[in-house]
C-alpha positions, 0 to 999 in steps of 0.5 A: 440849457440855452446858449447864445452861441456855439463853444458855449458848451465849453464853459458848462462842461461838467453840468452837460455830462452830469444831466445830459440836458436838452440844448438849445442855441439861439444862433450860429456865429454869422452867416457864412460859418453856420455849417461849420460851427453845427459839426463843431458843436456837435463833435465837442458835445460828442466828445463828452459823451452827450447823448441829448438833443440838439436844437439851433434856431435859424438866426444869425448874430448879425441879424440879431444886431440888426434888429437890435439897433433898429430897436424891432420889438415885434422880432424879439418877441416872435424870437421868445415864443420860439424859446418858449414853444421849446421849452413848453414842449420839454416842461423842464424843471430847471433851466440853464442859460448863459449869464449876463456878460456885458460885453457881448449884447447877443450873451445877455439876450439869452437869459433875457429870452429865456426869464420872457419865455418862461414867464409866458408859457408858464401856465403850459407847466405842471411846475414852474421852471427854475432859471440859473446862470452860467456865470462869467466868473465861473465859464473860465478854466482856472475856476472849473480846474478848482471846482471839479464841477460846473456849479457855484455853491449858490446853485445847491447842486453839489454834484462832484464829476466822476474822474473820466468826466473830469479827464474829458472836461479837462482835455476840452477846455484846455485850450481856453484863454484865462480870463483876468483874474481881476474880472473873476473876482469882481464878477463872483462877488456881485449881488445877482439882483442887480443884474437879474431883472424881471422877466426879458429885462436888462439892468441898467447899471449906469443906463449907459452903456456906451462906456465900459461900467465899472465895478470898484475900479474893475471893468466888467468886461475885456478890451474885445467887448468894450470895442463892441460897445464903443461901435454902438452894440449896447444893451440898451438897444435890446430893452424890452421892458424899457422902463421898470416902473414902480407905481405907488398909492395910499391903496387899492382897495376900491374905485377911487380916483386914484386907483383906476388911475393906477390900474390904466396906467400900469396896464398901458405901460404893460402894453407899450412894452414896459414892466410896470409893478405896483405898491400900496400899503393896503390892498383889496379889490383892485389889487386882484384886478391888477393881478389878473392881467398878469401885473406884480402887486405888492404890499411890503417894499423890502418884497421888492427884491429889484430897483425899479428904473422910475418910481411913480409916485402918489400920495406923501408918506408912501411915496417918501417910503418908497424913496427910502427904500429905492434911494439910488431911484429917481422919480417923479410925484403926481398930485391929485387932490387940491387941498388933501394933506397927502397930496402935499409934495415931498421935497426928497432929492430923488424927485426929478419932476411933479406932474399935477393932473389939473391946473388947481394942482399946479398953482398947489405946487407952485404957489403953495408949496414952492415947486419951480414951475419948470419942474411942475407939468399937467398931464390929465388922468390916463382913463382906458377908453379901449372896452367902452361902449359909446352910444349912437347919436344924440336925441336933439333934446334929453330923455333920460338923465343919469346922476353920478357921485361918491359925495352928493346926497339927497339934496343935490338929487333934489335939485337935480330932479326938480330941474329935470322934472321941469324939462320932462326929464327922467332922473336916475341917481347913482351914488353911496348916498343913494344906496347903489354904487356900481363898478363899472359906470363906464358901461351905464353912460351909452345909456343916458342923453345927459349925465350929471357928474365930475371928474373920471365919470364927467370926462368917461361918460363925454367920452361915450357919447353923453352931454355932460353938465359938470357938477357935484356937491361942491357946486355947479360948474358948465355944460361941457362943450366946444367953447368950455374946452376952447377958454382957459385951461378948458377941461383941465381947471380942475374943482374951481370949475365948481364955481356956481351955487348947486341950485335948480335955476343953475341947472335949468340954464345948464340943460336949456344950453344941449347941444346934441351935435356939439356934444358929439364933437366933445365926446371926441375931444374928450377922448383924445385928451385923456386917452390911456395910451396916449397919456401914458406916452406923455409920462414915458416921456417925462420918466426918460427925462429924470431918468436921464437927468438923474444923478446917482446920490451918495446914500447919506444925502438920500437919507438927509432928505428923508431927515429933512422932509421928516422934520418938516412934517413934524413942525409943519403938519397941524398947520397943513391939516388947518391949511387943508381944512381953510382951502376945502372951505374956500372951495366949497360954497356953502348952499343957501338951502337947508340940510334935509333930514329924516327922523333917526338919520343924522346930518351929514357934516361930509358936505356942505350945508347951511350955517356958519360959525364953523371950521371946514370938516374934518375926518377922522377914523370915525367918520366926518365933524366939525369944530365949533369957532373961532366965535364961541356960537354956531348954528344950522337949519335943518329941513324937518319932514312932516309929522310930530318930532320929540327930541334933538340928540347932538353927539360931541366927538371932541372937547378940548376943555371939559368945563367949557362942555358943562356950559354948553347950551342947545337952543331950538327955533331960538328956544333954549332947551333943556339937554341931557348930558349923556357920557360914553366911554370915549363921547360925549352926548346932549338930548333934549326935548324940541319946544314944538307941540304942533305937528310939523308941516313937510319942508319946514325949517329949524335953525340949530343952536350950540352955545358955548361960553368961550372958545379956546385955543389947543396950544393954550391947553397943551404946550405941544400942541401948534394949532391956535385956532379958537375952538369949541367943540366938535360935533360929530351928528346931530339927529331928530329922534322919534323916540328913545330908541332911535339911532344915532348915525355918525356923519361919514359918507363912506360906512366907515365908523361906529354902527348904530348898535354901537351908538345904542349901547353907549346910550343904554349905558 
């Protein structure tokens, strides 16, 4: 048992002389009655025939309030290890402590002390311990007289005192004042949870506690712990996890942008004192990293037994599901795509503020979607710069080079090189499409004078030291330097930094602009900006302010948002998925250069390549297409490597008009073709033969040709349908057979989707 103070042991009479338990106190009542309060103690304990040990910590409650207003962290977590050194050397099963009382803060920093040490020195545990209160409701005399025994019914402890334990209780604790009734009453009744928070944790019922809170009309507390509160002895001044954060993303299953930015952020939270938990529908590989560092991790929001303070929120559907679950909550939403459909930001009255993480995401919100802008705040991604290694000063020209992308593909590595190449510089490329990907990149950048990337990677490997030429397979942006960070918003513009063609001449200019000593400037520039620690700070910061702003929301109009925003998806999504698909074009320029491609390998309708009389490229559980209109003719060229080719194969994912399909016809070079339908259980499928006799030179081109007799519109088709762009059909891979055995591979640039042996028997059958 832990007590805050002495005559504690009153109120669990019954329990002490039942399990003759070790005792812990954390203080003695001041500092001019320690001795006198120690006899007192032990001559009541006597009294009742304990035999255990006794154990006082040499701390006041005058000195624990004057830690507590001058807010020393540092103290109380040296406070918690002596708590949690007792009970490491006891290895106890169950633990009593005394409950949250609200009106006295030293009561409610027992439990605090004790849930912190238990969860600390967990590990030193065969088992580990139970911790239950001694509830206000029940430290009374009236409710021990009724009970016979110091357990509630909810501690499944259902000892009854013999009749000589009951006789000494009674002549104990006769002398006890009755507690109201009332106040009994309201305790008894509360939910546990919402005063029983993780680990050393206050609730904040209210967040203000320098009124008395009040419960159906009921204080919570008498007149003597109401004036502790009006002269400034509130719990808030003994939160040791400050916030209770609830992160929320799509997943963490990967490295992705957002996942790394989740892992940073959650562990510098941990770090700077507060409790950060973290939901995602889909868990995997990051997940269990968040988990080594000792954070919750949950895939289901009802496993989320207590309120978070803030919701930090990413991704649409997920984030509105956490408002849903949480709707007392306030919270924040952070955008990080430009043009993705679940970057779109909800408009739930529980959110008090939008932070985009670039300067294109805030002119999204604003001018997109309608956000205020007083309510719209930059803050970059947090990135953990604490494990890198950063390398040593700058040759004054590159000698390595290092390329780095999930998007990027043969052709950028191709332009990349031949730049490169030119200037006597050696080229590695990392990346899916090269079929290498690394975890921890982070480690590679002290190796290479220059690195090509975008985003996390172009701002971690400027960080460890490397000249960094901004570009990836949306386009080519600048050098990053002094004067790129001086101009505008600098670093922070986002993707339309990717304004120039991705091209060798481009890059040429890019790497003849090094500079070794401005780049060490960068380096340093860069690291104070998306610094964890710092970043984090700034969201604090912003969580305080809506927590503080925040107004506790009758249920209904919690759910009317949710009713709202649900209604809105409903009229509104295809036209976002359109609007998406629009802006992705807008922002990616086409290359003035054709796709490369392999005999058996397809082209990759995941990046930009050249041609026209498509719609920008969509997604769906099978990988990348694109939709033919709203003209009902498309074409693109392809770049043929040497040798003889026989046959073009083009797999249709999607035909809202079959006739139309029947129609549809394939020209090669500006030959038609004669073409092959081939239909699958859920494809469809042209082949046809290529008009060329002659082998191909190396580097040559092809223009592909669809031909279509018209386009139609989808709402023409089915009335419920809103999307009325013209559209042919959409295609999924085109690829170059060597025979008829070869594969065909679906466009996606992630390995998601069919497998080729799946290609194969559709076409075998």
């Amino acid at each position: 048992m832990v007590f805050a103070h002495g005559n504690h042991e009153l109120f669990a009479a019954g329990l002490i002389q039942l399990y003759q338990p070790e005792i812990l106190y954390l203080t003695c009542s001041s500092d001019s009655e320690n001795d006198w309060i120690e006899a007192q103690v032990r001559t009541s304990l006597q009294s009742l025939g304990f035999e255990g040990c006794v154990t006082f910590l040499p701390v006041t409650e005058q000195e624990i309030y004057r830690r507590m207003l001058a807010r020393d962290i540092s103290w109380f977590a040296e406070l918690r290890d002596r708590v949690g050194t007792w009970l490491s050397q006891l290895r106890p099963e169950v633990v009593f402590t005394d409950a949250f009382e609200w009106y006295n803060s030293v009561h409610d920093l027992c439990p605090l002390l004790v849930d912190a040490a238990i969860d600390s020195y967990k590990i030193s545990w065969l088992r580990v311990p139970r911790r239950y209160d001694l509830p206000l409701a029940f430290q009374t005399t009236s409710a021990q007289r009724i009970s016979g025994s110091d357990t509630p019914d909810f501690f499944i402890l259902k000892h009854i005192l013999t009749a000589e334990q009951s006789r000494r209780k009674r002549e104990l604790v006769q002398h006890l004042t009755q507690v109201d009734a009332s106040v009994q009453d309201a305790t008894s009744t509360w939910k546990q949870e919402r005063y029983e928070r993780e680990f050393y944790r206050s609730v904040p019922l209210g967040r203000d506690y320098r009124t008395a809170p009040l419960r159906d009309a009921w204080k919570t507390y008498d007149d003597h712990g109401l004036d502790n509160v009006r002269r400034g002895r509130y719990q808030e001044a003994i939160l040791f996890h400050e916030h209770y954060v609830l992160i929320v993303n799509r997943c963490l299953g990967s490295r992705t942008g957002t996942e790394l930015y989740v892992r940073d952020l959650a562990i510098a939270l941990q770090r700077q004192g507060h409790c950060p938990t973290v939901f995602s529908p889909k868990l995997g590989l990051l997940a269990d990293d968040l988990k080594s560092h000792g954070l919750s991790v949950f895939d289901r929001l009802e496993e989320i037994s207590t309120a978070p303070d803030v919701i930090h929120g990413h991704h649409t559907w997920e984030t509105m599901a956490a408002l849903v679950q949480f709707p007392e909550v306030p919270a924040v939403f952070v955008g990080h795509d430009a043009t993705a459909w679940h970057d779109t930001p909800p408009r739930m009255p529980q959110i008090g503020h939008y932070i985009a993480v670039d300067y294109t995401l805030l002119d999204r919100f604003v001018e997109s979607h309608g956000i205020e802008p007083n309510r719209v705040t930059v803050v970059p991604n947090p990135i953990a710069f604490a494990g890198f290694r950063k390398r040593g000063a700058l040759p004054a020209r590159p000698r390595r080079a290092l390329q780095i992308s999930g998007y990027s593909g043969t052709h950028e590595r191709d332009e990349i090189e031949a730049a490169c190449s030119a200037r006597g510089i050696q080229l590695d490329s990392i990346g899916h499409h090269f079929g290498n990907t690394s975890t921890n990149p982070e480690a590679l950048f002290a190796d290479y004078d220059l690195v090509f990337a975008k985003g996390r990677c172009a701002f971690e490997a400027a960080a460890a030291g490397a000249a960094v030429v901004f570009c990836d397979t949306w386009g080519c942006g600048p050098l990053l330097s002094n004067r790129v960070l001086d101009e505008g918003h600098g670093i922070l513009t986002g993707r339309r930094m990717l304004a120039e063609e991705f091209s060798t001449p481009v890059l040429l200019e890019r790497i003849d602009q090094y500079d070794a000593n401005d780049a060490a400037e960068v380096s340093q520039r860069v690291h104070d900006i998306f610094d964890a620690e710092s970043v984090t700070a700034r969201l604090v910061d912003l969580y305080r302010d809506v927590i503080a702003k925040h107004e506790l929301l009758p249920e209904k109009t919690a759910q009317l948002g949710l009713q709202q925003e649900l209604l809105w998806w409903a009229a509104n999504f295809d036209r976002v998925l359109q609007e998406q698909n629009e802006a992705g074009a807008r922002m990616t320029p086409r290359r003035r250069t054709a796709s490369s491609i392999e005999v058996g390998s397809s082209v990759d309708f995941a990046h930009p390549f050249r041609g026209a009389g498509w719609y920008a490229p969509e997604r769906d559980g099978h990988g990348y297409f694109c939709w033919l209109g709203p003209e009902p003719t498309a074409w693109l060229e392809l770049r043929v490597p040497e040798g003889r080719l026989f046959c073009l194969h083009c797999e249709i994912a999607y035909v809202h008009d079959p006739e139309l399909f029947e129609h549809l016809e394939l020209f090669v070079a500006g030959q038609r073709v004669d073409i092959e339908h081939i239909e699958g259980e859920s494809i469809f499928s042209i082949r046809g033969k290529l008009p060329m006799n002659e082998p191909i030179v190396s580097g040559n081109t092809i223009r592909v040709e669809l031909k279509l007799p018209k386009t139609t519109c989808p709402s023409d088709v089915n009335v419920a349908s809103t999307d009325d762009r013209p559209l042919g059909v959409a295609v999924r891979a085109i690829a170059i057979e060597a025979d008829d055995e070869a594969l065909i591979i679906p466009f996606n640039c992630d390995g998601a989707g069919r497998s080729p042996t799946v290609c194969r028997s559709k076409r075998a059958a």
